[in-house]
LOVEXKOL-669450 format. One line per field, with one value per residue (C-alpha): residue number from 1; residue in three letters; x, y, z. Coordinates in nm, 4 decimals. Example, Ala and Ser with C-alpha at 12.3 -4.5 7.8 and 13.67 -1.06 7.14 Angstrom:
i	1 2
aa	ALA SER
u	1.2300 1.3670
v	-0.4500 -0.1060
w	0.7800 0.7140
END
This chain:
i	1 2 3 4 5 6 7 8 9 10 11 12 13 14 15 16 17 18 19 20 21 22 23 24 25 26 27 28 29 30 31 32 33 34 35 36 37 38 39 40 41 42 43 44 45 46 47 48 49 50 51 52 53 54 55 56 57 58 59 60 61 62 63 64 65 66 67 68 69 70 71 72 73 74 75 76 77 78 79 80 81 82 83 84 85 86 87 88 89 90 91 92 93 94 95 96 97 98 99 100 101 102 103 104 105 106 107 108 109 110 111 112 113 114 115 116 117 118 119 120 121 122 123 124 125 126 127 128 129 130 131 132 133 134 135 136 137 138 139 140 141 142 143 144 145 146 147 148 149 150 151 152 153 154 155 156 157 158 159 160 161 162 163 164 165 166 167 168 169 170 171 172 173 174 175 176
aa	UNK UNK UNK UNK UNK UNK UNK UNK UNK UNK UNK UNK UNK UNK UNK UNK UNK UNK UNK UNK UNK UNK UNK UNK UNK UNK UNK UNK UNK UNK UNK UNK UNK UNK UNK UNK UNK UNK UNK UNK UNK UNK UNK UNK UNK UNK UNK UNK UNK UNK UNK UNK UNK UNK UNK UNK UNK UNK UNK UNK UNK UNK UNK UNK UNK UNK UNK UNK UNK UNK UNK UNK UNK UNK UNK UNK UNK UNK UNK UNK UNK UNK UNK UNK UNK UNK UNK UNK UNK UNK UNK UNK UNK UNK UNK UNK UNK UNK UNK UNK UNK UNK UNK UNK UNK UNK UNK UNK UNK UNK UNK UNK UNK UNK UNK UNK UNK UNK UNK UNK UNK UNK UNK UNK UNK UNK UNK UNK UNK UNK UNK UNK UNK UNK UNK UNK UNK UNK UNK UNK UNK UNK UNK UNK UNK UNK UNK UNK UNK UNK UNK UNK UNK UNK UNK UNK UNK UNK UNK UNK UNK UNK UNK UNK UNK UNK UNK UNK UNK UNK UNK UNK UNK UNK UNK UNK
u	-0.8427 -0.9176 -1.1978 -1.3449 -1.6609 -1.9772 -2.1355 -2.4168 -2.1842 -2.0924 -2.5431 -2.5441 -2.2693 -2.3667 -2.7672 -2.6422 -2.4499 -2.7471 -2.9501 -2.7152 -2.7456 -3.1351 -3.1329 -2.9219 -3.2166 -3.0025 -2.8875 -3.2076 -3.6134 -3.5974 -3.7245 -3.5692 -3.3291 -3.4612 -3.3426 -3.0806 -3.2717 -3.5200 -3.1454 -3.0168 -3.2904 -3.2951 -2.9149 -2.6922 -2.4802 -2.1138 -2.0266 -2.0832 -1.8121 -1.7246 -1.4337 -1.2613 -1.0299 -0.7402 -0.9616 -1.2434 -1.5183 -1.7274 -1.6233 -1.8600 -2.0349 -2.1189 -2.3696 -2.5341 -2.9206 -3.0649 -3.2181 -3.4558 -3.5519 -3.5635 -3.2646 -3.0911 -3.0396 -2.8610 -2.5281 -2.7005 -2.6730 -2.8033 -2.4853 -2.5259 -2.2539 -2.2908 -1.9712 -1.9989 -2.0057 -1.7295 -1.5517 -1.6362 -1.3688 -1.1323 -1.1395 -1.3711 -1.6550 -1.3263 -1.2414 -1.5481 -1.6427 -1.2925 -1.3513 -1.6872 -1.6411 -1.3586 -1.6103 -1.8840 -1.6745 -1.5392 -1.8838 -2.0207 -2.1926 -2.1582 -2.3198 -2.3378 -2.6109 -2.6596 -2.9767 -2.8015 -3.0116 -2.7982 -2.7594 -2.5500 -2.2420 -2.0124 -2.1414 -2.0838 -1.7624 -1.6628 -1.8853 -1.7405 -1.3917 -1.4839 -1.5456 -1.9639 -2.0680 -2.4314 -2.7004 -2.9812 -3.1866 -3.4967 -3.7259 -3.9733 -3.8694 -4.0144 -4.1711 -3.9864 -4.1414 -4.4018 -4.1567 -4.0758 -3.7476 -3.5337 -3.2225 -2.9137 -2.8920 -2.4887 -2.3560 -2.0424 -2.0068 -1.7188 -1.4085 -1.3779 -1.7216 -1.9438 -1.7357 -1.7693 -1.7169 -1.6807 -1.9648 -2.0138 -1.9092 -2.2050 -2.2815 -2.1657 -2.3731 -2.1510 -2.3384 -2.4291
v	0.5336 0.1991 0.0185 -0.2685 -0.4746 -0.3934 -0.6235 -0.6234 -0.5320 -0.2041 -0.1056 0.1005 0.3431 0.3362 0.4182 0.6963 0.8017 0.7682 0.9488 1.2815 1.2371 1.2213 1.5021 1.7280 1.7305 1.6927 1.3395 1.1410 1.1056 0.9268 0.9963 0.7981 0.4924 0.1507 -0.1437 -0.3420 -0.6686 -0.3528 -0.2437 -0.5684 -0.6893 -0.3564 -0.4146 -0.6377 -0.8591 -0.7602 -0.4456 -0.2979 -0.1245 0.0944 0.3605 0.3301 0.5455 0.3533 0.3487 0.1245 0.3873 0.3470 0.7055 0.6366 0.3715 0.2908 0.0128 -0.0656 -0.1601 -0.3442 -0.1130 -0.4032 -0.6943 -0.7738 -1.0041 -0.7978 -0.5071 -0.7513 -0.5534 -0.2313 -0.0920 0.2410 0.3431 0.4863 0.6815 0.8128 1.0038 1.1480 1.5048 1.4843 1.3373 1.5014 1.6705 1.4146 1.1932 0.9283 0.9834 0.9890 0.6301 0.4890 0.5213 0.3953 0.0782 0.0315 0.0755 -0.1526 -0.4158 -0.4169 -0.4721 -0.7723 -0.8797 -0.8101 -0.5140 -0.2668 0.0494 0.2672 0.5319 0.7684 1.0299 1.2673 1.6521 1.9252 2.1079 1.8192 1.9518 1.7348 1.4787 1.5286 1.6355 1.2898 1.0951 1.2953 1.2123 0.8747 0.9080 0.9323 1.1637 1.3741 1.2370 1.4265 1.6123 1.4571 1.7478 1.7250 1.3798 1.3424 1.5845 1.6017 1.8191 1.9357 2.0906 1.8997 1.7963 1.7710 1.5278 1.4612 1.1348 1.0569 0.7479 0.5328 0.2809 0.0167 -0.0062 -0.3523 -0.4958 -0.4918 -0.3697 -0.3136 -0.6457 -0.6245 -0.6879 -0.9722 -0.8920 -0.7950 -1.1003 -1.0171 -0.9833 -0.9947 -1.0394 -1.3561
w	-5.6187 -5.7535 -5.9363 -5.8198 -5.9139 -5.6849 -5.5083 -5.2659 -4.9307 -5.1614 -5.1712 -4.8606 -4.9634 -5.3686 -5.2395 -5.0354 -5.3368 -5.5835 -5.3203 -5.3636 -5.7135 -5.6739 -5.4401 -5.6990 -5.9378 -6.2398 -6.2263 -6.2761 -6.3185 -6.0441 -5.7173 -5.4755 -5.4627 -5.4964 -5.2410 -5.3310 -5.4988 -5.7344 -5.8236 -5.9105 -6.1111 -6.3563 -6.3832 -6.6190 -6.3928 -6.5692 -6.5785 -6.2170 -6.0649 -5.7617 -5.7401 -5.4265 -5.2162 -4.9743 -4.6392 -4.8917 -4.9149 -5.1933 -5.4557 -5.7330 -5.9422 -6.2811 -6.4323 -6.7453 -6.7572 -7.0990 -7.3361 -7.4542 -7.4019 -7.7621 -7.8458 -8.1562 -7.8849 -7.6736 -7.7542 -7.6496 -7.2805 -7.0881 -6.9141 -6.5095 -6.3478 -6.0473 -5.8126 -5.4504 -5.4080 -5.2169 -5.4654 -5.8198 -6.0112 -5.8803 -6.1794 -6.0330 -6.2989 -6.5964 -6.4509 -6.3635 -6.7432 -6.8843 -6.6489 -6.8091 -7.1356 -7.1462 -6.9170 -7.1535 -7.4444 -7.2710 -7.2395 -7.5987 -7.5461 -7.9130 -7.8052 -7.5118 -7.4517 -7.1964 -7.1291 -6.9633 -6.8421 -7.0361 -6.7060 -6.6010 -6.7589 -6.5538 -6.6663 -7.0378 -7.0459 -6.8149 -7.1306 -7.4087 -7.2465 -7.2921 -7.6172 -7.6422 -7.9052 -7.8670 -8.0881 -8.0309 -7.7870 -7.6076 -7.5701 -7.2964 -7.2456 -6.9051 -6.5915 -6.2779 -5.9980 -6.2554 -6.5014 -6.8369 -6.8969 -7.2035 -7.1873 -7.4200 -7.5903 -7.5744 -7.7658 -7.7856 -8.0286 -7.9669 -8.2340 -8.1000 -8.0810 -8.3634 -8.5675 -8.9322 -9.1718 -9.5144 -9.6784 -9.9002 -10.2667 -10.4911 -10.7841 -11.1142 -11.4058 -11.7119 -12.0246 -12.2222
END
């Protein structure tokens, strides 16, 4: 398997791959795929890769979408992973996320989030592998096919961008 950035001749097979995803009822709110131009509007343009196996087809994907358009969240992305059902537990989801972790940091991007449905175990271990940590629970977050929803809010903060500077040294106030 290999990574590879996605481009618009890799849409037909990642849609069909969303679509399962859809279809499982634990991988999204949404309800069906968007075309191709809806996709790549809602999407950063770095950070978009495909897994692929030696004949070419399309594995898996990952992308990150803004979190805001306000400019101090710039550094902030919503993280989208998505893997085949014909090929989960074969690592793709494990490398799909190493890939775009190290990607965003390349780009600037400081945190990582995911919403992730806690029935979606697969999907946590493959982000807790990648070193996202559980921040909180979203509790009837969202209705899908008239039930509410909770989801898990998973984090990642980069050890390379953003990271901590020392602070400036306090002023000193001896006495006069």
């Amino acid at each position: 398997m290999k990574l590879e950035t996605m481009t618009a001749a890799h849409w037909p097979q990642v849609r069909a791959i969303y679509e399962q995803g859809i279809a499982t009822g634990n991988a999204t709110f949404a309800s069906e795929a968007p075309g191709w131009e809806e996709w790549d509007r809602s999407h950063l343009a770095h950070s978009r890769l495909v897994a692929l196996d030696a004949a070419g087809q399309v594995l898996g994907w990952a992308a990150l979408s803004p979190v805001s358009n306000r400019c101090v969240y710039g550094g902030v992305a919503e993280v989208s992973v998505y893997v085949a059902g014909a090929a989960r537990d074969q690592g793709a989801g494990r490398q799909l996320l190493a890939g775009l972790v190290a990607q965003s940091e390349a780009n600037g991007i400081w945190t990582l989030q995911a919403g992730i449905f806690p029935e979606n175990t697969a999907s946590l271990r493959a982000h807790a592998g990648a070193g996202f940590r559980e921040v909180g629970r979203r509790e009837r977050i969202g209705q899908m096919r008239g039930a509410w929803r909770d989801t898990l809010l998973l984090e990642r903060r980069s050890n390379v961008v953003g990271a901590a500077v020392a602070a400036p040294e306090a002023p000193s106030f001896r006495g006069a």
